[in-house]
MILOMAR-781599 format. One record per residue (C-alpha): residue in one letter; residue number from 1; x, y, z. Coordinates in Angstrom, 1 decimal, decimal comma. Example, Ala and Ser with C-alpha at 12.3 -4.5 7.8 and 13.67 -1.06 7.14 Angstrom:
   code   pos       px       py       pz
      a     1     12,3     -4,5      7,8
      s     2     13,7     -1,1      7,1
//
This chain:
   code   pos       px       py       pz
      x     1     19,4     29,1    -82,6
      x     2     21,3     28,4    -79,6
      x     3     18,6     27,3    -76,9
      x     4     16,0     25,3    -77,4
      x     5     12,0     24,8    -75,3
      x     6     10,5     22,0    -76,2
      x     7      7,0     21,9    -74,3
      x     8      6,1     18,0    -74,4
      x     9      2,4     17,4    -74,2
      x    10      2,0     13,6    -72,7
      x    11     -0,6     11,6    -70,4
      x    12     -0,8     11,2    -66,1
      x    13     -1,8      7,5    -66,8
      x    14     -1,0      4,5    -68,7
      x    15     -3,4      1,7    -70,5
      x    16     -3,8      3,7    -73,5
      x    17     -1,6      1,9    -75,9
      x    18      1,3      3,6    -77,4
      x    19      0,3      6,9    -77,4
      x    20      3,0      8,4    -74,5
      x    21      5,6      5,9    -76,1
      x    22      4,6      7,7    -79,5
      x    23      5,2     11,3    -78,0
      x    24      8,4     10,6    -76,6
      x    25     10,1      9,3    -80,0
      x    26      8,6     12,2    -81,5
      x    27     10,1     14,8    -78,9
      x    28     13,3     12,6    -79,2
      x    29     13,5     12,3    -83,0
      x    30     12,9     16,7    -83,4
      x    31     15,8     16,8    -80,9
      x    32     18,4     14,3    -82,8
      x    33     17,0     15,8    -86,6
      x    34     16,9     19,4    -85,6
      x    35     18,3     20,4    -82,5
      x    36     21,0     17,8    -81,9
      x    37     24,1     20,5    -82,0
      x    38     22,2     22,4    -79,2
      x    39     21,4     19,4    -76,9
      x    40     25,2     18,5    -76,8
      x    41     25,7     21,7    -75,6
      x    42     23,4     21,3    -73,1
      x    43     20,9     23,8    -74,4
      x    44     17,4     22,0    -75,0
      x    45     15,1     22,2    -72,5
      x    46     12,0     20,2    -71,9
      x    47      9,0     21,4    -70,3
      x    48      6,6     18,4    -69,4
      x    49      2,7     18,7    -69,3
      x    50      1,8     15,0    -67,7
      x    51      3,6     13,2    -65,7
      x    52      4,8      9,9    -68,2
      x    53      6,5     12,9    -70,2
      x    54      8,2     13,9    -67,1
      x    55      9,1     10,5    -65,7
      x    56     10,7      9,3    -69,1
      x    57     12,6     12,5    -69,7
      x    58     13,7     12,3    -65,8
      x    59     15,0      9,2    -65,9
      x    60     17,2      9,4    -68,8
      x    61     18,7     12,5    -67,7
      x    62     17,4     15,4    -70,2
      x    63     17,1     19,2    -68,9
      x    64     13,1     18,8    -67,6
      x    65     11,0     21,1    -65,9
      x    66      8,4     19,6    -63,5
      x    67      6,3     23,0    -62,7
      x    68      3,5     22,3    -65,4
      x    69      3,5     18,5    -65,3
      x    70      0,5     18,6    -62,9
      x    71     -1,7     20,3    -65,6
      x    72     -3,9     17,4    -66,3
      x    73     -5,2     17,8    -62,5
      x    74     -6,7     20,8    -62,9
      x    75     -7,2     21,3    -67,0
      x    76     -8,7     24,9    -66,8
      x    77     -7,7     27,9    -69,7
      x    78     -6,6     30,2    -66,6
      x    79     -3,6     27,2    -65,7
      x    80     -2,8     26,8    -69,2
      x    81     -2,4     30,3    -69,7
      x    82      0,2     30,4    -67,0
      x    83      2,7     28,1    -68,8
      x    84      2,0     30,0    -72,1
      x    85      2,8     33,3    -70,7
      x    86      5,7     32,1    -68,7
      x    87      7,1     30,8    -72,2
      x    88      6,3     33,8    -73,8
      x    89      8,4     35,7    -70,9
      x    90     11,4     33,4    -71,4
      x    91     11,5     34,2    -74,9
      x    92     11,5     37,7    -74,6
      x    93     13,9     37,7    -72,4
      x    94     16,2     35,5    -74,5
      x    95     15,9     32,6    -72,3
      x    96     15,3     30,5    -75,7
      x    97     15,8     31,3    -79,4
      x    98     13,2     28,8    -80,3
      x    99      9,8     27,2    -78,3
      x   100      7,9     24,3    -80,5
      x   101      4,9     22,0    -78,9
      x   102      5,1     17,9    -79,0
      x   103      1,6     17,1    -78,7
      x   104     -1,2     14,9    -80,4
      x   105     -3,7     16,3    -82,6
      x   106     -7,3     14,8    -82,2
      x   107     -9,1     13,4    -85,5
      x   108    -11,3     11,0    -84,2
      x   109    -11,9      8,5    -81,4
      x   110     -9,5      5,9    -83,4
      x   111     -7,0      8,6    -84,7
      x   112     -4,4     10,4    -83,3
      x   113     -1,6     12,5    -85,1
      x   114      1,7     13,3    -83,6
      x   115      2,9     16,6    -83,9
      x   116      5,6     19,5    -83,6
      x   117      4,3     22,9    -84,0
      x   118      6,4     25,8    -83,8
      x   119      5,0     28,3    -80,9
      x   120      7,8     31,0    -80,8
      x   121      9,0     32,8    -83,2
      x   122      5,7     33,3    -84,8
      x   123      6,4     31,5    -88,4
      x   124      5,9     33,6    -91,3
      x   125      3,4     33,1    -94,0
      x   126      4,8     31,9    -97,2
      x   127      3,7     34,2   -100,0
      x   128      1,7     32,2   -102,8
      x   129      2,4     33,2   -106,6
      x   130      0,0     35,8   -107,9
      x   131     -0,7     37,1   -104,2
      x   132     -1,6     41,0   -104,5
      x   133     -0,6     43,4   -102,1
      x   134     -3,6     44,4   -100,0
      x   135     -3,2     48,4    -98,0
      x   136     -5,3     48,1    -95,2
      x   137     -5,9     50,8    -93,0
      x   138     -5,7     49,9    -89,2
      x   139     -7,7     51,3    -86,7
      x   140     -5,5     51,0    -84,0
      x   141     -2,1     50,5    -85,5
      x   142     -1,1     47,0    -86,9
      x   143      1,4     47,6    -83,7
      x   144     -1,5     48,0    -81,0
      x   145     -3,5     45,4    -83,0
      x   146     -0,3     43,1    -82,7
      x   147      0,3     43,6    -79,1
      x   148     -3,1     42,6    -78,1
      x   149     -4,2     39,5    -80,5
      x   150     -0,8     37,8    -80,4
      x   151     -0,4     36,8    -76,9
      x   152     -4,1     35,9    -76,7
      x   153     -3,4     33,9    -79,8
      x   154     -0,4     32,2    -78,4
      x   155     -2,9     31,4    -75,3
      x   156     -5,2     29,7    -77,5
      x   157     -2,8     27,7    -79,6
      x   158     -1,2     26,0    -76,5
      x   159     -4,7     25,2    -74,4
      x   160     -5,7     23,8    -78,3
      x   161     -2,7     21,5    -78,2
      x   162     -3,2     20,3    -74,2
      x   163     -6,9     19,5    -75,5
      x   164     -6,1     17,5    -78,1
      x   165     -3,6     15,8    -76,2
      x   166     -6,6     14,7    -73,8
      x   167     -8,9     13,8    -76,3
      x   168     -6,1     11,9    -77,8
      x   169     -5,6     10,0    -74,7
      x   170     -9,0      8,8    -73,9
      x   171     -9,4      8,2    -77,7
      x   172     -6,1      6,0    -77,4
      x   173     -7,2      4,3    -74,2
      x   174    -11,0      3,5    -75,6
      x   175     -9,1      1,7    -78,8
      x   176     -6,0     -0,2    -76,5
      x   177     -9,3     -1,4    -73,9
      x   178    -11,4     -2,3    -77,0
      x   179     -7,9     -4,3    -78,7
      x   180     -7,5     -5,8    -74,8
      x   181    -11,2     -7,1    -74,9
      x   182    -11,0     -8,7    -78,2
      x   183     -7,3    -10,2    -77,5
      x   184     -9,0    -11,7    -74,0
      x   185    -12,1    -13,0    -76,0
      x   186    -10,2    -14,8    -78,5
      x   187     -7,7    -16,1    -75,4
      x   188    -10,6    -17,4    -73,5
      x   189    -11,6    -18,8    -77,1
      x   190     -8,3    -20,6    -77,5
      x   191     -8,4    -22,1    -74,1
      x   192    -12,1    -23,7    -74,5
      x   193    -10,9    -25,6    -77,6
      x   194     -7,7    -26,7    -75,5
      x   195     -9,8    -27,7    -72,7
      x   196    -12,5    -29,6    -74,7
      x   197     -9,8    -31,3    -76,7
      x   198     -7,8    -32,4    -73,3
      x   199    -11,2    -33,6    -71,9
      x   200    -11,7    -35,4    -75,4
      x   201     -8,4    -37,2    -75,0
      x   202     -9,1    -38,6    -71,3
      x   203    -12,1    -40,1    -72,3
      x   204    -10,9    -41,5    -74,6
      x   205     -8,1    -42,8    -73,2
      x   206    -10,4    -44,0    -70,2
      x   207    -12,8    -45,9    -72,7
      x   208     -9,8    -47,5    -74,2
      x   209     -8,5    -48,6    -71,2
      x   210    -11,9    -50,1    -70,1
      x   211    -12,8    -51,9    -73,0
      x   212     -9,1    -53,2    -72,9
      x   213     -9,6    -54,5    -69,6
      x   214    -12,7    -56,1    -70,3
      x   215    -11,3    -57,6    -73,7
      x   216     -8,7    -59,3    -71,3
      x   217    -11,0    -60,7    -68,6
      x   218    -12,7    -62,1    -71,1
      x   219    -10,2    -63,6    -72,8
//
């Protein structure tokens, strides 16, 4: 492996906790574990759907590519497509050796899971023991069959991981807003007692200070 795609699924907007900041370590920590020869050399390559990706990446000087970043404007299959065949291009024509996806995988409005999933070359299937050999006969070829289900595959698997990544997002932003809510409540909370407790102590400071005086005019 020589060069090195790394397409970076982040976020147009803030307010949703640490979910970019999360995506960025991750793209950051695959690099330094598994690619770090490569990025010395100059050879890793980040392609940024969502613009916090591309403004991190930017600013610290990595290799970025700003031509998909806009995605989130206009989230249809047809624009997703576009970056996945354009990767599939730049494979096959030795551009990269290796593409993987940083993205978050949607499990539920409170749970997100970072992620790095290889998108070319095609992994291979690890043989379990006792597996028999199945013959199947193909009809087309497993070549024709190949040619036509892969790429629409490929297709698939990246507009999955850019879906995720915006059901992640909102999911992250519903549970930061709901934390926000309940840190403000409890603020307000904190204050009341201060303020009643401050308004306690002038009183009764005034009170002592007028029984005082009257003890002494008295006297």
């Amino acid at each position: 492996i020589e060069k090195v795609l790394l397409i970076v699924i982040t976020s147009d907007r803030g307010l949703a906790g640490a979910f970019n900041t999360n995506l960025i370590k991750l793209a950051k920590a695959t690099i330094a574990e598994k690619y770090e020869a490569q990025y010395k050399k100059g050879n890793v390559t980040i392609w940024n759907m969502g613009k916090k990706g591309y403004e991190h990446f930017t600013k610290i000087n990595y290799k970025t590519d700003a031509t998909h970043k806009d995605i989130f404007l206009q989230l249809t299959f047809e624009n997703v497509q576009k970056a996945s065949l354009a990767a599939m291009k730049a494979f096959e024509e030795k551009q990269f050796d290796v593409i993987e996806i940083v993205y978050s995988q949607f499990k539920n409005a409170a749970t997100q899971r970072f992620e790095v999933e290889r998108f070319l070359p095609i992994p291979k299937v690890a043989k379990k023991e006792g597996d028999k050999k199945a013959d199947f006969i193909f009809d087309p070829s497993k070549e024709e069959l190949v040619a036509e289900l892969m790429p629409k595959i490929l297709n698939t698997q990246l507009y999955k991981a850019v879906l995720d990544s915006n059901a992640s997002e909102h999911g992250a932003r519903m549970t930061a807003m709901d934390k926000a809510s309940e840190n403000a409540n409890e603020m307000l909370r904190s204050l009341k007692i201060s303020y009643n407790r401050a308004r306690q102590a002038a009183i009764t400071t005034e009170l002592t200070e007028i029984v005082s005086g009257a003890a002494a005019l008295q006297g």
